[in-house]
C-alpha positions as CSV (number, residue, x, y, z in Angstrom):
1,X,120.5,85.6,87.8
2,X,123.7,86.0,89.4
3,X,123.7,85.9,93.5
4,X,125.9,88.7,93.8
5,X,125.9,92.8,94.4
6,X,128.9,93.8,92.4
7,X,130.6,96.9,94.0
8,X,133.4,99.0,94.1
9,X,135.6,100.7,97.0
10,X,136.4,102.8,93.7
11,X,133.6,106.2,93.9
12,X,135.3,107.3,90.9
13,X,134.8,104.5,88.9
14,X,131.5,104.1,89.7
15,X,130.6,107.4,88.5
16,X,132.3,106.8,85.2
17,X,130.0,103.8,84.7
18,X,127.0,106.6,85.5
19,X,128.5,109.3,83.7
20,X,128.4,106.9,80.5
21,X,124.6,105.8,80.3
22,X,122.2,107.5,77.9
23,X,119.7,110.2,79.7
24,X,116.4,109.0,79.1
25,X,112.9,111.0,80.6
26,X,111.8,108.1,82.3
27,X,115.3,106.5,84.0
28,X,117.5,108.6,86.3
29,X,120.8,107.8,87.8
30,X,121.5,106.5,90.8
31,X,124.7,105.8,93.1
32,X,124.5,103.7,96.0
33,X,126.4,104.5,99.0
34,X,126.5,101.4,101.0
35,X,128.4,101.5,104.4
36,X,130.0,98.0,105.4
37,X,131.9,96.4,108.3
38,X,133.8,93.5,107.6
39,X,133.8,93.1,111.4
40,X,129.8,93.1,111.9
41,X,128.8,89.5,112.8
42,X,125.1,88.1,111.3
43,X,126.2,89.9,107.8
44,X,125.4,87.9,104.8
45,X,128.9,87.4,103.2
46,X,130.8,90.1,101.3
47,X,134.2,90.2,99.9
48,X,137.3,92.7,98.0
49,X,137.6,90.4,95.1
50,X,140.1,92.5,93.4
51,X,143.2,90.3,93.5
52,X,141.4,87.6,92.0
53,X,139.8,90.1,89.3
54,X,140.9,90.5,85.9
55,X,139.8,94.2,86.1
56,X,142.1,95.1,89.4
57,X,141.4,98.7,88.5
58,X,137.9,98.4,89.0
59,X,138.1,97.7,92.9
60,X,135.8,95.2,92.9
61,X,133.4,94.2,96.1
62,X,131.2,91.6,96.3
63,X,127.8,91.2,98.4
64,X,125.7,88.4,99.0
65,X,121.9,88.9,97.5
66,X,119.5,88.9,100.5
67,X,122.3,91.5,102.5
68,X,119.9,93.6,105.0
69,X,120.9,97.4,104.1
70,X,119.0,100.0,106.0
71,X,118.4,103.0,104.4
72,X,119.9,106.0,106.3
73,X,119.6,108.6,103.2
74,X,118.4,109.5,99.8
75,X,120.1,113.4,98.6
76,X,120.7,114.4,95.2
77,X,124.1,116.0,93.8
78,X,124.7,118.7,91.7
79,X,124.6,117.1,88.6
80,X,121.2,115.8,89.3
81,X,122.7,111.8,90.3
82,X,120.1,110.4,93.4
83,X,122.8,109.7,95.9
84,X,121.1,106.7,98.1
85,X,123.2,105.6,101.2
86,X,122.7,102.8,103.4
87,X,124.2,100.9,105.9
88,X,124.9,96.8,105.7
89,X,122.8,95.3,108.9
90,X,123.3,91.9,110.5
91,X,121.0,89.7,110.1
92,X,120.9,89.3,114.0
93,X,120.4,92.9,114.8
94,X,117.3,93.0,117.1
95,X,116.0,96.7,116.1
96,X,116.0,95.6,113.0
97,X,115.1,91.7,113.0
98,X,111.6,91.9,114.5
99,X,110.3,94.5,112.2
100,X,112.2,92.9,109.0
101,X,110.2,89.4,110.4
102,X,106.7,91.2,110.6
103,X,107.3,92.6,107.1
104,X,108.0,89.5,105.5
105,X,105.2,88.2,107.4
106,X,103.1,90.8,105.9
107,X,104.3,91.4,102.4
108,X,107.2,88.7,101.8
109,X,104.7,85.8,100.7
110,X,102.5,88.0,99.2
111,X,102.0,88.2,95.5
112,X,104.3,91.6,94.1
113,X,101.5,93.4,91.3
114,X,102.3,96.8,89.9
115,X,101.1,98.7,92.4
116,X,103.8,97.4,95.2
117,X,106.3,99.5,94.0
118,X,104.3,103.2,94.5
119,X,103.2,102.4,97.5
120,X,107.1,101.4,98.8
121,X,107.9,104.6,97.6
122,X,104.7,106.3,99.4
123,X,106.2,104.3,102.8
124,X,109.6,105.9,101.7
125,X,108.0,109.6,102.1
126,X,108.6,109.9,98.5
127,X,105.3,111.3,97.5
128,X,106.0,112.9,94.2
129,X,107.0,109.7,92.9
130,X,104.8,107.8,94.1
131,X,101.8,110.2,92.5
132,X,103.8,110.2,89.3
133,X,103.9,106.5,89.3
134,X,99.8,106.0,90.0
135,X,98.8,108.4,87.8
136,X,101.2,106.3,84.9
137,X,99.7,103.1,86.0
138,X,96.1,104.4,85.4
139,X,96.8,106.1,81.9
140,X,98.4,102.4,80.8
141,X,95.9,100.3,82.5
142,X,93.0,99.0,80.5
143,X,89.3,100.4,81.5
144,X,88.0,97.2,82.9
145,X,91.7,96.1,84.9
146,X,91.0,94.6,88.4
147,X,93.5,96.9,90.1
148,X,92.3,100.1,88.9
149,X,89.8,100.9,92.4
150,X,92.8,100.3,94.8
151,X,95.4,102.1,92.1
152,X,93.3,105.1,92.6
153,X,92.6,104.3,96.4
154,X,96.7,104.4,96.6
155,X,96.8,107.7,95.1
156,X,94.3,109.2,97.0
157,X,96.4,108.2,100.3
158,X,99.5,110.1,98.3
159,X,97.2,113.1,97.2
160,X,96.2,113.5,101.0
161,X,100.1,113.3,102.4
162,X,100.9,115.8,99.7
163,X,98.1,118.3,101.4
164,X,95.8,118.1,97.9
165,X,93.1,117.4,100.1
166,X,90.5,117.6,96.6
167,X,92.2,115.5,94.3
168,X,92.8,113.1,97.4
169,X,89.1,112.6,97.5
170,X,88.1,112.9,93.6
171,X,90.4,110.0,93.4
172,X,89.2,108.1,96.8
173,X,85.6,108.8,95.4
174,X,86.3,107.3,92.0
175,X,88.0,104.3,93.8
176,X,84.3,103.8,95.9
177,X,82.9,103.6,93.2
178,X,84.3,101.0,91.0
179,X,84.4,98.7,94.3
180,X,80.4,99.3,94.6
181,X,80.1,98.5,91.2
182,X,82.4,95.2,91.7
183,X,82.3,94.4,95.2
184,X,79.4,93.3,97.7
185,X,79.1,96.3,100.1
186,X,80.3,94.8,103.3
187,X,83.8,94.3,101.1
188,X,86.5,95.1,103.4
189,X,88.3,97.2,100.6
190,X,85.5,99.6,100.6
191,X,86.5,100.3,104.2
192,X,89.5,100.8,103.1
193,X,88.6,103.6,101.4
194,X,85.8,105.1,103.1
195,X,88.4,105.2,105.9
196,X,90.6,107.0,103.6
197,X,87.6,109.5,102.2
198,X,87.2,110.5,106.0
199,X,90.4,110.9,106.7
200,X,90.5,114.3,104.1
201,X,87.4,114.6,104.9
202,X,88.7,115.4,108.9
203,X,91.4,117.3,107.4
204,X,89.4,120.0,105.8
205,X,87.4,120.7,108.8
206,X,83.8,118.1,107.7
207,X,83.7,116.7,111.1
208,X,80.8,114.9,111.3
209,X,80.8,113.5,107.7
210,X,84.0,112.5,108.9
211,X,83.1,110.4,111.8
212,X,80.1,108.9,109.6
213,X,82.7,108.1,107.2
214,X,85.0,106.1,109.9
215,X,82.2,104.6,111.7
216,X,81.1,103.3,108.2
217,X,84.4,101.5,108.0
218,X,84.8,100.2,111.6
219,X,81.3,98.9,111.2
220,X,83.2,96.9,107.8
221,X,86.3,95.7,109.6
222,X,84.5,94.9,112.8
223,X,82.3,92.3,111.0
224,X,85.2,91.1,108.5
225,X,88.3,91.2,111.3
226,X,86.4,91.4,115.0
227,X,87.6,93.7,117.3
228,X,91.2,92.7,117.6
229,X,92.5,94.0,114.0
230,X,95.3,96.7,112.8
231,X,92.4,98.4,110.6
232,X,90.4,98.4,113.7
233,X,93.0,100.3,115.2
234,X,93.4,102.4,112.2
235,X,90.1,103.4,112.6
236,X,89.9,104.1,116.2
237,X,92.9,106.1,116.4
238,X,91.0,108.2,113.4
239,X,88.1,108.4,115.2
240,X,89.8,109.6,118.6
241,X,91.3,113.1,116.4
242,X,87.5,113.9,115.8
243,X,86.3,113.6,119.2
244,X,89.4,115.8,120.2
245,X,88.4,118.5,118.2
246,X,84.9,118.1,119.9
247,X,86.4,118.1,123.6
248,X,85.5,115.0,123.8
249,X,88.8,113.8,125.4
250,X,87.6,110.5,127.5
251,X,86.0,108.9,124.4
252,X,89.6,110.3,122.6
253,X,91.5,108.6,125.1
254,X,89.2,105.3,125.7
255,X,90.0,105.1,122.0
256,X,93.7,105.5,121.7
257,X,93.9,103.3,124.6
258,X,92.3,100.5,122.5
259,X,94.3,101.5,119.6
260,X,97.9,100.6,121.8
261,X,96.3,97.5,122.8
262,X,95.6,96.1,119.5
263,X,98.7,97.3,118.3
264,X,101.1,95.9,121.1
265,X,99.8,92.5,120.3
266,X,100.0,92.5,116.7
267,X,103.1,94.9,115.7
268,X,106.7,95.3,116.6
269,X,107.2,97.6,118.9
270,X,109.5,99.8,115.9
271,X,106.1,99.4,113.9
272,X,105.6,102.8,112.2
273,X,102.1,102.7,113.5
274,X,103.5,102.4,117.1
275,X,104.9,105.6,116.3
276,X,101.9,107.1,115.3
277,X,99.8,105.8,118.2
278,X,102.1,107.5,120.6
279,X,102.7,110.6,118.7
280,X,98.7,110.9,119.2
281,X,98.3,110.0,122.4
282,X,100.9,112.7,123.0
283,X,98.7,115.4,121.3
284,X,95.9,114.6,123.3
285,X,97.6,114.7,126.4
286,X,98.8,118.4,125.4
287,X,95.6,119.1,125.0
288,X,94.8,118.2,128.3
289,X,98.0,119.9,130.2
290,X,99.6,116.4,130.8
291,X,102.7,118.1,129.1
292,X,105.2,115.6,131.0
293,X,103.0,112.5,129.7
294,X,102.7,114.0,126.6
295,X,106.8,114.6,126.2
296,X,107.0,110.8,127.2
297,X,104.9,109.9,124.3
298,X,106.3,112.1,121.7
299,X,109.5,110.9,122.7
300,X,108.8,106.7,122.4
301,X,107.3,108.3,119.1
302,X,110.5,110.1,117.9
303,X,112.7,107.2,118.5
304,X,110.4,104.6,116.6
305,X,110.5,106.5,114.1
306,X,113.9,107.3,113.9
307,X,114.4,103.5,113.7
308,X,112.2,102.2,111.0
309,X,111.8,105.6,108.9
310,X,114.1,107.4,106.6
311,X,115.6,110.1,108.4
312,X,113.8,112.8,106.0
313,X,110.2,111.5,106.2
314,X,107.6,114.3,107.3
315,X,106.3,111.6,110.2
316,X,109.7,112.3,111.7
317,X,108.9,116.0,111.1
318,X,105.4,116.3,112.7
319,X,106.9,115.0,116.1
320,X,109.4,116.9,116.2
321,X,107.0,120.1,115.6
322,X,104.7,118.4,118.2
323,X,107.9,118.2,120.5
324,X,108.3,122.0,120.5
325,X,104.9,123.1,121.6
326,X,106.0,121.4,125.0
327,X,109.2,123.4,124.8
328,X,107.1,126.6,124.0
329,X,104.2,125.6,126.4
330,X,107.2,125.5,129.2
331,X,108.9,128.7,128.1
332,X,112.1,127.1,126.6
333,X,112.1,129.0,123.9
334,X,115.5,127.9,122.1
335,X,114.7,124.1,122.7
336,X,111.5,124.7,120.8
337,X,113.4,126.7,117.9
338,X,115.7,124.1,117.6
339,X,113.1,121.6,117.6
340,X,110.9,123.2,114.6
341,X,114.0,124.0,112.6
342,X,115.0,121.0,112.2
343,X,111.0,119.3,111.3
344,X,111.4,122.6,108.9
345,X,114.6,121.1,107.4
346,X,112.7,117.7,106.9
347,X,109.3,119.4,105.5
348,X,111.1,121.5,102.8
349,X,113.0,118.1,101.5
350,X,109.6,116.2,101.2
351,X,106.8,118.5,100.8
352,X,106.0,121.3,98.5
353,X,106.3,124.8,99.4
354,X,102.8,125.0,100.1
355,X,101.5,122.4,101.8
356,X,99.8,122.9,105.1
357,X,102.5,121.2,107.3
358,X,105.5,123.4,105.3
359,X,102.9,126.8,106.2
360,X,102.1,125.4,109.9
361,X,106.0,124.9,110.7
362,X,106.5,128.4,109.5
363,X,103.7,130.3,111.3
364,X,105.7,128.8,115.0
365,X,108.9,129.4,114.1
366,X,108.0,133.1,113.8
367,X,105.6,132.8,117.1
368,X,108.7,131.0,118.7
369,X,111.1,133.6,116.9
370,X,109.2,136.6,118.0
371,X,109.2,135.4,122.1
372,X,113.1,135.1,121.5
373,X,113.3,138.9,120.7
């Protein structure tokens, strides 16, 4: 395998090479954008080779394999070419050094099986894909293969960002139950997905099986992890959403409280899950009238996310829509506009038409809209 990127300064050409490959149903083409300063220190080396080329025409650029690129966009044109920019990163770069070290931690020595690639492009916000890419798995997939639970666990996670809330847990439902039939019951993958199963099940408004669900799978973790875990954070922070909705907002916040905890020892702080934790401990500040504290925290949120998600993923979305009721709450009427048009723009590139975050976005711009007038 060769240990460079070949490029070209040359868009043009590029496209030509594009422009010559055979359409096929299952391929589609791509151009990568890649953004690079020779003058950026902590780069892994790159160079304009075309003086030294026996193609000069071809304006050739090398980069080094194991170059850090950070993904700043992913648009298609209007000939139906995926347009994916990025920008070359130093290898020193803080913001992005301790999170690339805690994923390398947590997925670089571990074994890549056919089911790393979906849930990449699940991380990514690309849902469709992602579905489309389970759902092939388990059609080619022999009846008795070993992955087949947590393939159908990983497309019940996509089903429930996509808002199908009943083919989320038909497909969580048939994961439990190949992982009763081949597990022991105390598995910690069955956790796993009986957190997931309550999840939708919180979603579409079953609160209590909900919270039997999650205590189910903190009782799991708790005896496979202890109390000072991710999951067990994962859990918490699911459980605090249903005491919420019950008013019960000092077991909510005794909770999310925990949740931070765990998570400021074991993440970095550009985690994605750091930007979950204080997106929710904004929400049930809201709730309460903190509206200051809860800006602070939707804030932190915004900016973590910013950092370590693409700019078009609907977690980038829902804070910015959270954002807005504090504008509303205060009577700023064309911050909070600004605010949900923009988590609108994000929504309609990721989400269907109908999903209930597209719907919810919406419904406040015309409440917001309607105060303006």
């Amino acid at each position: 395998m060769n240990s460079f990127l070949s490029t070209t300064t040359n868009r043009q050409s590029a496209l030509s090479f594009l422009y010559s490959s055979n359409i096929s149903n299952n391929l589609v083409r791509v151009l990568f954008e890649i953004d690079a300063n020779p003058q950026l220190a902590g780069v892994k080396p790159f160079a304009n080779i075309t003086s030294f080329s026996y193609f000069p025409g071809e304006s050739e650029v090398l980069l080094m394999l194991g170059s850090i690129l950070r993904l700043v966009s992913i648009d298609d044109d209007e000939r139906g070419i995926s347009i994916v920019r990025s920008t070359l990163c130093s290898n020193s770069d803080h913001e992005v050094q301790v999170l690339f070290d805690y994923m390398k931690k947590e997925h670089g020595d571990a074994e890549t099986t056919t089911l790393s690639f979906g849930i990449l492009l699940g991380q990514m916000g690309k849902f469709d894909e992602a579905e489309k890419y389970f759902d092939r798995l388990l059609k080619e997939m022999p009846p008795d293969h070993e992955d087949i639970a947590a393939c159908c666990h990983n497309l019940g996670d996509i089903l429930d960002k996509k808002g199908d809330y009943q083919s989320s847990l038909k497909a969580y439902q048939k994961s439990l139950e190949i992982m009763f039939q081949t597990r022991r019951p105390d598995h910690p993958d069955i956790g796993t997905t009986l957190n997931g199963i309550a999840t939708v099940q919180a979603k579409t408004g079953n609160y209590i099986q909900a919270l039997e669900s999650f205590t189910k799978a903190h009782e799991i973790w708790k005896q496979a992890f202890g109390e000072d875990n991710p999951k067990i954070a994962l859990c918490l922070s699911n459980m605090a959403g249903i005491y919420q909705v019950y008013g019960k907002y000092t077991e909510a916040l005794d909770c999310l409280q925990k949740v931070l905890s765990i998570r400021q020892h074991h993440l970095p702080a550009d985690h994605p899950d750091m930007g979950d934790t204080h997106n929710n401990i904004g929400i049930l500040y809201c709730s309460l009238d903190k509206l200051d504290l809860a800006f602070e925290h939707y804030n932190t949120s915004l900016k973590i996310k910013q950092t370590c998600l693409p700019p078009n993923h609907p977690d980038i979305a829902m804070t910015l829509s959270n954002m807005s009721l504090i504008y509303e709450q205060k009577g700023e009427f064309n911050q909070a506009l600004s605010y949900l048009q923009n988590a609108a723009k994000i929504y309609h590139q990721t989400l269907d038409p109908t999903h209930p975050y597209v719907l919810q976005v919406e419904r406040l711009i015309q409440r917001v809209s309607s105060k303006l007038k």
